[in-house]
Every structure is written in structure tokens, then in C-alpha cells.
C-alpha positions as CSV (number, residue, x, y, z in Angstrom):
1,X,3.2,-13.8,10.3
2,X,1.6,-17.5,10.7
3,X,3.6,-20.5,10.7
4,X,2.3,-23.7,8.7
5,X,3.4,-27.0,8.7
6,X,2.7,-29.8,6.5
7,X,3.9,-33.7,6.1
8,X,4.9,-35.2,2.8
9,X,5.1,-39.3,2.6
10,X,7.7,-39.8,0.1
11,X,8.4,-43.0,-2.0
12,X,10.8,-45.4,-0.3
13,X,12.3,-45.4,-3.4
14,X,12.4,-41.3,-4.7
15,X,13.8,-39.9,-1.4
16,X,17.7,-39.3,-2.6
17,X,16.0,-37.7,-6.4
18,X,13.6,-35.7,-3.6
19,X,16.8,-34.6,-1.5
20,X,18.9,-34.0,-4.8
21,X,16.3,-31.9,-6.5
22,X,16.0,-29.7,-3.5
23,X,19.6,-29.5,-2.8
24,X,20.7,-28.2,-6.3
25,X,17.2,-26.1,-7.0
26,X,19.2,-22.9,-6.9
27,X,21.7,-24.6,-9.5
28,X,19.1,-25.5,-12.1
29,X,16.2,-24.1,-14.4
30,X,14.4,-24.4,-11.3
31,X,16.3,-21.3,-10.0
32,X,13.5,-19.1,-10.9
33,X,10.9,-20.8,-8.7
34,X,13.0,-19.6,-5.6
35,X,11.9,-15.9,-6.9
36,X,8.2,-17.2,-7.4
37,X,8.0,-18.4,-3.8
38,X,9.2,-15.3,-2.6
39,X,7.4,-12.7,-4.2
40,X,4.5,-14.7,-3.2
41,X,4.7,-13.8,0.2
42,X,6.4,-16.7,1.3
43,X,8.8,-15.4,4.3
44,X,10.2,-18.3,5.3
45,X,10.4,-22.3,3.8
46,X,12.5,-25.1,5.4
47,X,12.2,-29.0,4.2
48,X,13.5,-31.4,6.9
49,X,13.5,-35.0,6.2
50,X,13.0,-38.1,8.2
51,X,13.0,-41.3,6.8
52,X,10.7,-41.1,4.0
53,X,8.6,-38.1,5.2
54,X,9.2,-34.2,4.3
55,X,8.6,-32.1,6.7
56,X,8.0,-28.7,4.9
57,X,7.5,-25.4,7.5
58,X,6.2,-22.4,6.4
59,X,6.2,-18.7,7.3
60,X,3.4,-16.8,5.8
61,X,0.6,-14.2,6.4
62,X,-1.7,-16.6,4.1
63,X,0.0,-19.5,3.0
64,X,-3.7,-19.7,0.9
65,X,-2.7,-16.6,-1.0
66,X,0.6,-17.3,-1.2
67,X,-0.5,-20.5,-3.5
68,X,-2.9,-18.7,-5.5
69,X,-0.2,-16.2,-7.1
70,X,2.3,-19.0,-7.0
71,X,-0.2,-21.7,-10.0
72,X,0.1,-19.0,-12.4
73,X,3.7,-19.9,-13.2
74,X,4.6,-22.2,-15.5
75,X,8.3,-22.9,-13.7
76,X,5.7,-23.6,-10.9
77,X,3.5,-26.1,-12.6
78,X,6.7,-27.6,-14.4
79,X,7.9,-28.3,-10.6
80,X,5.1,-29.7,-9.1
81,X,4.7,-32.3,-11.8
82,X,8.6,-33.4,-11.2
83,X,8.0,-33.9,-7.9
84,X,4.5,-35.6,-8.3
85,X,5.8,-39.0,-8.7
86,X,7.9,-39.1,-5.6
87,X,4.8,-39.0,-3.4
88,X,3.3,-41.8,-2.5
89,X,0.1,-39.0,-2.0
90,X,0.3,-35.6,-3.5
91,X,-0.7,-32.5,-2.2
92,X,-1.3,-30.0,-4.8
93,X,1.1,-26.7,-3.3
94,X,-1.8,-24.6,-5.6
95,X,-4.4,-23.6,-3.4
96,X,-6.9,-25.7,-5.6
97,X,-7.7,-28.2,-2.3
98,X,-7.1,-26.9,1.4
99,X,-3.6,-29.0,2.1
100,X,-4.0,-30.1,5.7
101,X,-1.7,-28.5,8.0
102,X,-0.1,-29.7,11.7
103,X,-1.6,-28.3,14.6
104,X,0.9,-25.9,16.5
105,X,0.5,-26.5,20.1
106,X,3.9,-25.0,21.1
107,X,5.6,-21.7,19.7
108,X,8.3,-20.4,22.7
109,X,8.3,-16.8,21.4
110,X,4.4,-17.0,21.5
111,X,4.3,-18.9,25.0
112,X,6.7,-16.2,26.7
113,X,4.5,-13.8,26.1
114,X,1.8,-15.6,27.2
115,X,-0.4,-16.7,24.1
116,X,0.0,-19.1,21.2
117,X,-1.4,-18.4,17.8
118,X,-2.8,-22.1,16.8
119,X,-2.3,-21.4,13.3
């Protein structure tokens, strides 16, 4: 299992609609994208915020893959373009352009066991 993280810059202005949408998704019509992202292969997905930036972490085999089954849902596409103007740049969660990940460079399971997996 690989672990991905990736940085959002949010609009000054979007970031209580941004925490809202995310705090009630399992309350809305967007209940059945929580499915989506699991039977994607998603294993894991935590959003942290500070200040005005998502922090989105990932646990996946291939987050890659896991976006390529994920654009051929229309709850998914219907999501992506409600959170699109909150962004002040948008990364498109489809696989269609490599989204640039943070370098790992410390993983204390990996480390006690003497290696770490840099992806």
C-alpha cells in the first residue's frame, strides 16, 4: 500500500463552503461518492486543513488507477465541478494530468524496519 499526499490552495474566501461540504458529504446526494472512492481502491483518505490549504493524504496501491475508475461517474464529475471554484488552482482528482504529490521523506513504520518507500 503507497501513501500520497497532495496540497490544495483554497480561496480565502471558500474555505468554511470547502469545510462544510466535506463535513456533511455523508449527509447529502454526495453520499454515493464515498462508495465511488472506495471501490476504487482508495484505502484510506484524510483532508486536514490549515489556513487556506487542504492537505488531502491518501492510501492507495495506485492512486493513478484509483482516478481512472473513479471519472467514470457522474456523482464524481458532479463533485469535482462543486468544488472547482474554491481553488484558487485546480487539480483535476481524474487521472487526466499527473497531480503532483509531496515527497515522503519520513514513514516511522517504514523507518523501524529499516527502509522508506519514497512514494
Amino acid at each position: 500500500m503507497k501513501k500520497y499526499c497532495v496540497v490544495s490552495e483554497i480561496k480565502p474566501k471558500s474555505i468554511k463552503s470547502y469545510i462544510n461540504h466535506h463535513k456533511k458529504i455523508h449527509k447529502n446526494s454526495y453520499k454515493e461518492l464515498l462508495q465511488v472512492i472506495k471501490k476504487s481502491g482508495v484505502k484510506e483518505e484524510v483532508i486536514f486543513i490549515y489556513k487556506n490549504l487542504a492537505i488531502i493524504y491518501f492510501e492507495a496501491d495506485d492512486i493513478g488507477r484509483c482516478y481512472e475508475f473513479q471519472k467514470g461517474f457522474e456523482v464524481v464529475k458532479k463533485w469535482n465541478k462543486l468544488m472547482a471554484p474554491l481553488f484558487k488552482s485546480v487539480h483535476k482528482f481524474d487521472n487526466s494530468k499527473k497531480i503532483k504529490t509531496l515527497e515522503k521523506i519520513f514513514d516511522l513504520n517504514e523507518q523501524l524496519k529499516g527502509k522508506l518507500d519514497s512514494t
